[in-house]
Backbone as a chain_set.jsonl record, in Angstrom:
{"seq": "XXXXXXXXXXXXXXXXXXXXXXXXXXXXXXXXXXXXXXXXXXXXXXXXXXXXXXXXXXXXXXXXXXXXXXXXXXXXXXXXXXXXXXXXXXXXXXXXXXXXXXXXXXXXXXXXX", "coords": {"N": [[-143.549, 65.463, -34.737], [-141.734, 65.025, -38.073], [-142.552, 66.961, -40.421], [-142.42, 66.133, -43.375], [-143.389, 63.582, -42.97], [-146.251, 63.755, -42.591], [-147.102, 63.811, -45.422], [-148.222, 62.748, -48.413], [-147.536, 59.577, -50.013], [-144.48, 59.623, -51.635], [-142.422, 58.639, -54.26], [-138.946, 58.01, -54.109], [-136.875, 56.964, -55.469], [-135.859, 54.049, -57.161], [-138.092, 51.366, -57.796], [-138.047, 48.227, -56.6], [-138.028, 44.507, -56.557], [-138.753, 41.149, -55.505], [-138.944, 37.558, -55.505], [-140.168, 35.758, -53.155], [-139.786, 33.203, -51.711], [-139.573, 29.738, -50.472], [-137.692, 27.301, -48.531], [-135.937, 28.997, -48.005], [-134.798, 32.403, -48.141], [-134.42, 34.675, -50.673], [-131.446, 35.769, -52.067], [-130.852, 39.147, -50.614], [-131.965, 42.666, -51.708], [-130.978, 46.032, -52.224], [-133.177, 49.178, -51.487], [-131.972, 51.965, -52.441], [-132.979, 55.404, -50.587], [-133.379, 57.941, -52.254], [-132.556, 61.201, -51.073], [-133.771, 64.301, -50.759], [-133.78, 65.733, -48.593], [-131.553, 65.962, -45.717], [-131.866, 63.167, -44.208], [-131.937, 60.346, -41.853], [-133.077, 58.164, -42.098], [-135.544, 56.306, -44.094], [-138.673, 55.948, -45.774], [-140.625, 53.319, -47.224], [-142.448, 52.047, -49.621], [-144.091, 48.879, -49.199], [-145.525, 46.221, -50.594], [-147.224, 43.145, -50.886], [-147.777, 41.337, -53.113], [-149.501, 38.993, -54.122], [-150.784, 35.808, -52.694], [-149.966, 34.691, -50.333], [-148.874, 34.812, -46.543], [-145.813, 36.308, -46.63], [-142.701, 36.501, -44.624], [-141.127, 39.61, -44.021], [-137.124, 40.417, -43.963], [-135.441, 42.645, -43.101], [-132.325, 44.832, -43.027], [-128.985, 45.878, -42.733], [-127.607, 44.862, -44.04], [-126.716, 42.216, -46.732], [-126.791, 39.588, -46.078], [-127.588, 40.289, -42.57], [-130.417, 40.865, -43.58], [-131.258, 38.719, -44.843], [-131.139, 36.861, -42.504], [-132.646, 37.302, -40.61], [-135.116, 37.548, -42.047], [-135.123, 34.953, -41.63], [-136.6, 34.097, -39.61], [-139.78, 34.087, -37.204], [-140.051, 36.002, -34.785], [-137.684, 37.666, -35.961], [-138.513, 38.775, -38.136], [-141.005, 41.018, -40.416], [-143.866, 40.404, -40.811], [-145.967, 39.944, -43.643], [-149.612, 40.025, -44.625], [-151.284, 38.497, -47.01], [-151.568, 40.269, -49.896], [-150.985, 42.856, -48.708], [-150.195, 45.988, -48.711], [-147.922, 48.147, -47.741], [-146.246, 51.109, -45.872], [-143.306, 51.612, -44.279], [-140.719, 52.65, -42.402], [-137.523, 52.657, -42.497], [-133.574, 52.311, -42.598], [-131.909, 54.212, -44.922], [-130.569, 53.391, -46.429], [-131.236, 50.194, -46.635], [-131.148, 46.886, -46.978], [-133.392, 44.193, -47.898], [-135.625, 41.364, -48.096], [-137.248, 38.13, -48.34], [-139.056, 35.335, -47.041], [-141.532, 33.252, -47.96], [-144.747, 31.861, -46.817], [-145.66, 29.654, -47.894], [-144.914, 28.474, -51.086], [-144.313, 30.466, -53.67], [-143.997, 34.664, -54.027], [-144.652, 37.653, -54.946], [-142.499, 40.335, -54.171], [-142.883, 44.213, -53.935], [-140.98, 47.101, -53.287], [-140.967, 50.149, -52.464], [-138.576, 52.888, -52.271], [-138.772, 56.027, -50.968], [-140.961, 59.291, -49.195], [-143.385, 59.839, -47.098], [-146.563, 58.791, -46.56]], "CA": [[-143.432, 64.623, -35.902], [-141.52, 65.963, -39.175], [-143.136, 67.348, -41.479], [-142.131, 64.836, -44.182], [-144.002, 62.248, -42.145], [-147.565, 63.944, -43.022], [-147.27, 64.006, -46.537], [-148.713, 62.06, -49.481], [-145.891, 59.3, -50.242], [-143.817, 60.288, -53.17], [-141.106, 57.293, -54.48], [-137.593, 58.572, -54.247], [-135.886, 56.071, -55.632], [-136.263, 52.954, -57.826], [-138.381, 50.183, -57.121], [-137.221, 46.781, -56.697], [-138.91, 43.575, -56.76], [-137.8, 39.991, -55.259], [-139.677, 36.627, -55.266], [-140.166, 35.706, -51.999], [-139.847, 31.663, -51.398], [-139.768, 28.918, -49.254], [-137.861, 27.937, -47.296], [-134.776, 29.978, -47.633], [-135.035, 33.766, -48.471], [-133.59, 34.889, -51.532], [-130.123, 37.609, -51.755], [-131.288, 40.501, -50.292], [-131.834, 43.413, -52.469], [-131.278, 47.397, -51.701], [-133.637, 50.108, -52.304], [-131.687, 53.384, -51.541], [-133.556, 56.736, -50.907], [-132.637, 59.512, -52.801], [-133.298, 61.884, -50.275], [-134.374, 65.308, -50.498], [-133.19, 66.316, -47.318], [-130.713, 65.022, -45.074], [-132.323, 62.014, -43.027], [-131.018, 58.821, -41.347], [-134.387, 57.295, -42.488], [-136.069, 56.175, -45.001], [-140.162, 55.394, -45.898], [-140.494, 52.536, -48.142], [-144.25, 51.464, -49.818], [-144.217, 47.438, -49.822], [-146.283, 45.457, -51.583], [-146.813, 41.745, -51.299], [-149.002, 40.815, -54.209], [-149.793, 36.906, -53.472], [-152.087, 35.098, -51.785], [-149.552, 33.773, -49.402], [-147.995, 36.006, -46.191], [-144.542, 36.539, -46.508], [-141.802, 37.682, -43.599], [-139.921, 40.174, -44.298], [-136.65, 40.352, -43.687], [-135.03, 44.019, -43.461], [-130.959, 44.652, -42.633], [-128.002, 46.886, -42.293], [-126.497, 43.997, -44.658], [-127.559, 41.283, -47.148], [-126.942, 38.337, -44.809], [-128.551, 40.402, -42.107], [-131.784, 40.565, -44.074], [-131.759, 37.043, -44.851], [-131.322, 35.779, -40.981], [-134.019, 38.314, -40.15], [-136.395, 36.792, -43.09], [-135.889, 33.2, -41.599], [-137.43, 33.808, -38.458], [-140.57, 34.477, -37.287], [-139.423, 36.569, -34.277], [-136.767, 38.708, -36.551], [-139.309, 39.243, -39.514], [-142.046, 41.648, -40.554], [-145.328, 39.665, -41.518], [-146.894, 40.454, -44.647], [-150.345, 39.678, -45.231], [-151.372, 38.266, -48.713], [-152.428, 42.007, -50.456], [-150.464, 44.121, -48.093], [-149.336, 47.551, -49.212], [-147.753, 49.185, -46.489], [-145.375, 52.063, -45.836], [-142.81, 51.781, -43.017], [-139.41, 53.441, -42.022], [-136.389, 52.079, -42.394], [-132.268, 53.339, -42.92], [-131.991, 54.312, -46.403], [-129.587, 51.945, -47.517], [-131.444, 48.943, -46.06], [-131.42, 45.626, -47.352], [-134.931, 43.486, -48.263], [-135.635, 39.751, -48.575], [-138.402, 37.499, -47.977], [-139.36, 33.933, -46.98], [-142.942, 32.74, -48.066], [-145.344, 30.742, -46.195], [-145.416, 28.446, -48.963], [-144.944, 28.726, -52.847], [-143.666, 31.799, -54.326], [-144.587, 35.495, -53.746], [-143.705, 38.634, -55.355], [-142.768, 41.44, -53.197], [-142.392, 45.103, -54.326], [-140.774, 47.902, -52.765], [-140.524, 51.536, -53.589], [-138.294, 54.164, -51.502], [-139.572, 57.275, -50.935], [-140.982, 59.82, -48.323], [-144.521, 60.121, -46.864], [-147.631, 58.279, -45.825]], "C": [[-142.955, 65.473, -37.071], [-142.949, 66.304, -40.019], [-143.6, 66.528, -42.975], [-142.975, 63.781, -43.87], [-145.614, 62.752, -42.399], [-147.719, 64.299, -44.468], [-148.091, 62.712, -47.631], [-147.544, 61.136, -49.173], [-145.736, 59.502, -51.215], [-142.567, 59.293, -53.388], [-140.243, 58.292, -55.027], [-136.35, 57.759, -54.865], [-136.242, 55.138, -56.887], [-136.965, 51.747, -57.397], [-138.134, 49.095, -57.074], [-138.159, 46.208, -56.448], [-137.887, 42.0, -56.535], [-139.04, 38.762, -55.184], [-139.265, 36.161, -53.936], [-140.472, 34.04, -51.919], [-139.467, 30.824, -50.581], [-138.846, 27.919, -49.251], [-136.833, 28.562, -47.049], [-134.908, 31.405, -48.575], [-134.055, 34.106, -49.599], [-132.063, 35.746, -51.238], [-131.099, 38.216, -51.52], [-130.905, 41.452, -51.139], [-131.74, 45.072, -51.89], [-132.011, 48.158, -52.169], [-133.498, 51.279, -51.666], [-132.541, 54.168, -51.987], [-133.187, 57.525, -51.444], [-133.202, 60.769, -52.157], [-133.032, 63.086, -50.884], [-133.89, 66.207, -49.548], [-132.195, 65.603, -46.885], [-131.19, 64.475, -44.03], [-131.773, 60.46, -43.264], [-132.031, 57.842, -41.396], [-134.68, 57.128, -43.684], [-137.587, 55.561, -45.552], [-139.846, 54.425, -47.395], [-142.054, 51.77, -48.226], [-144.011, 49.802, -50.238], [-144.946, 47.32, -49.918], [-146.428, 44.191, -51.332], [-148.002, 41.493, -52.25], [-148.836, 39.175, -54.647], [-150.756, 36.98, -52.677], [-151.136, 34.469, -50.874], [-148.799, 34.851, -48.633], [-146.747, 35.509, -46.528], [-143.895, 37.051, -45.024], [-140.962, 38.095, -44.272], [-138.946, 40.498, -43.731], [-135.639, 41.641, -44.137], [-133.421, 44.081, -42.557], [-129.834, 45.662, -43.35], [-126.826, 45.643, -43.589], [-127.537, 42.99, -45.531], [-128.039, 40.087, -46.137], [-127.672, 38.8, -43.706], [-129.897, 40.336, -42.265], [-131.921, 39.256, -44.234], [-131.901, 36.472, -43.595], [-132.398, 36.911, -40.765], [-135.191, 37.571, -40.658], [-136.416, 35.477, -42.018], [-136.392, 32.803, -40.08], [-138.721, 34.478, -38.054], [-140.502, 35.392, -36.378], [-138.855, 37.894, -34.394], [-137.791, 39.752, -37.938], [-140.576, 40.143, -39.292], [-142.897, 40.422, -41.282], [-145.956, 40.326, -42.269], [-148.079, 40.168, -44.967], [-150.609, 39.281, -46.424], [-152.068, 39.896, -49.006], [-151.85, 42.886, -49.768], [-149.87, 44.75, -49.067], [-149.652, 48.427, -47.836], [-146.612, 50.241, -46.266], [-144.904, 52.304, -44.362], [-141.279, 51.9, -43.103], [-138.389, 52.258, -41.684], [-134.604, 52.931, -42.632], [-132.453, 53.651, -43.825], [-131.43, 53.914, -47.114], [-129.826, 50.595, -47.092], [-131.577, 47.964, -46.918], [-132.793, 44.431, -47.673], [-134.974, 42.325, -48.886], [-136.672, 39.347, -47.533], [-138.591, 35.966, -47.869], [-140.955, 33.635, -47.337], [-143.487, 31.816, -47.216], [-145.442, 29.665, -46.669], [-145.613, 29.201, -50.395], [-143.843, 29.394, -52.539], [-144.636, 33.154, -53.983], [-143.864, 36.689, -54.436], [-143.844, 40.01, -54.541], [-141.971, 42.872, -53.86], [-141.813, 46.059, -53.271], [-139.635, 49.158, -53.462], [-139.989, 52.455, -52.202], [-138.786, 55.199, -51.295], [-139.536, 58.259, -49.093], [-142.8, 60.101, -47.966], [-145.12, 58.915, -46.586], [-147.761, 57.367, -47.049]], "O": [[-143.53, 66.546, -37.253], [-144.076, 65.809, -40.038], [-144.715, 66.384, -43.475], [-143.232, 63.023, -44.805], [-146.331, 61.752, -42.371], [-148.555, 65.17, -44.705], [-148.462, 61.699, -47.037], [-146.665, 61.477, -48.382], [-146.696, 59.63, -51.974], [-141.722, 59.284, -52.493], [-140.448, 59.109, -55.925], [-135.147, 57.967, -54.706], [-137.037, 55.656, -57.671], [-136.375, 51.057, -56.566], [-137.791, 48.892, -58.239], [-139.194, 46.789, -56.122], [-136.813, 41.721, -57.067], [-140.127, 39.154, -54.761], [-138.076, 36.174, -53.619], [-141.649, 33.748, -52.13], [-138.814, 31.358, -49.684], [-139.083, 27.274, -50.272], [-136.609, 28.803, -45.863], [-135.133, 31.274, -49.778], [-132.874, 33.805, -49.432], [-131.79, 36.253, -50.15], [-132.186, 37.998, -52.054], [-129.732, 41.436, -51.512], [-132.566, 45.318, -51.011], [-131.904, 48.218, -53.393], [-134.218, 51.755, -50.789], [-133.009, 54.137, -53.125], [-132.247, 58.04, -50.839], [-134.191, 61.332, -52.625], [-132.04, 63.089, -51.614], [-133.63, 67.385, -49.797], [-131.845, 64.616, -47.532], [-131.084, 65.026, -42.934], [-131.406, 59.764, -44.211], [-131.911, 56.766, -40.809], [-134.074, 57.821, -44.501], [-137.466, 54.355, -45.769], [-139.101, 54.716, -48.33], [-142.652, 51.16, -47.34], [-143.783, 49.478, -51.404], [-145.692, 48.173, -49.435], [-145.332, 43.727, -51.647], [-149.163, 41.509, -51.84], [-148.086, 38.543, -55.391], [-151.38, 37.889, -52.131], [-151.609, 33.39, -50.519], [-148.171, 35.712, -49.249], [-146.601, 34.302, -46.715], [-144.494, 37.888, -44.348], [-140.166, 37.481, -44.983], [-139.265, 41.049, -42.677], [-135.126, 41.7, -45.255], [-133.329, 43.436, -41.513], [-129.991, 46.105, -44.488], [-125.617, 45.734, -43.802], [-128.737, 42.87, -45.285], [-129.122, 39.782, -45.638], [-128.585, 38.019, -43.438], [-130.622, 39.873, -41.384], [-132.845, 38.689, -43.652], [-132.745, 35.585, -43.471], [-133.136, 36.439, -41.63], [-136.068, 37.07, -39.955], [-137.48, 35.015, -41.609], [-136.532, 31.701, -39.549], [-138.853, 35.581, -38.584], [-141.053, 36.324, -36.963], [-139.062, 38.883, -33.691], [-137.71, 40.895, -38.387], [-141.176, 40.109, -38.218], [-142.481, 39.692, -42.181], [-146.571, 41.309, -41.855], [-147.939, 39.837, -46.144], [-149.92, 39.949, -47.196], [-152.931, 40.452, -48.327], [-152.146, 44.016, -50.154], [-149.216, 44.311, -50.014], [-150.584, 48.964, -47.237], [-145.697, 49.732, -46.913], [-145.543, 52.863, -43.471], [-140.671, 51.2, -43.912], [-138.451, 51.308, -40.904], [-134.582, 54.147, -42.82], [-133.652, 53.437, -44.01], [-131.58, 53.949, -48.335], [-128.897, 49.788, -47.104], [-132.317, 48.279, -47.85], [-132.266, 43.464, -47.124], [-134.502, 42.134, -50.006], [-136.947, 39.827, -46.434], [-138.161, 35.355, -48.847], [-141.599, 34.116, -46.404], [-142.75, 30.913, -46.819], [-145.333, 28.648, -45.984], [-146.273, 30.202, -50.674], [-142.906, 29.252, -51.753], [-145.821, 32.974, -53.704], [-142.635, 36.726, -54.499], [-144.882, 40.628, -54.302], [-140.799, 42.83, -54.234], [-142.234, 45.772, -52.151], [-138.625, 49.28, -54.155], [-140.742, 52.706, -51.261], [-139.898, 55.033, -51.796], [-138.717, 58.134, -48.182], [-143.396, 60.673, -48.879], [-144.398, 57.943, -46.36], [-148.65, 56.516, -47.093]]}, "num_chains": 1, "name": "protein.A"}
């Protein structure tokens, strides 16, 4: 396992922020890494702060993230309160569908745990 991968996390980037709603997923937004090193990855700390899960919908493209979001299948499941930190490219794409309502979902680039 790198090295990088047992660290604190540390945000490399800017964080972005998308409302996450129902029943079509917003544009997809990017949050590149500003890496440090040279890797074909990227750790990213989401957030869903709502009371409602979200899927997330992660992609190599906007439109990929959005058909990702609108299935349950293609999507990451967010719990209401998740904050979680999981690997992705570093120029990936991010959009969300809600279970119902509205939801606001953060996400910060970076490197570590």
């Amino acid at each position: 396992m790198a090295s990088s991968s047992q660290i604190a996390f540390g945000p490399l980037g800017d964080t972005i922020t998308f409302a996450a709603v129902t029943p079509t997923p917003p544009a997809a937004v990017q949050a590149p890494v500003h890496p440090t090193t040279n890797t074909s990855v990227g750790q990213y700390r989401i957030i869903n702060d709502s009371t409602v899960t979200v899927f997330l919908g992660v992609g190599k493209t906007s439109a990929a993230a959005i058909s990702n979001a609108g299935a349950v299948a293609t999507s990451i499941p967010l719990l209401p309160g998740t904050d979680e930190v999981l690997r992705f490219s570093p120029d990936a794409f991010f959009t969300g569908k809600s279970a119902s309502g509205t939801a606001t979902v953060y996400i910060t680039p970076g490197q570590g745990l």
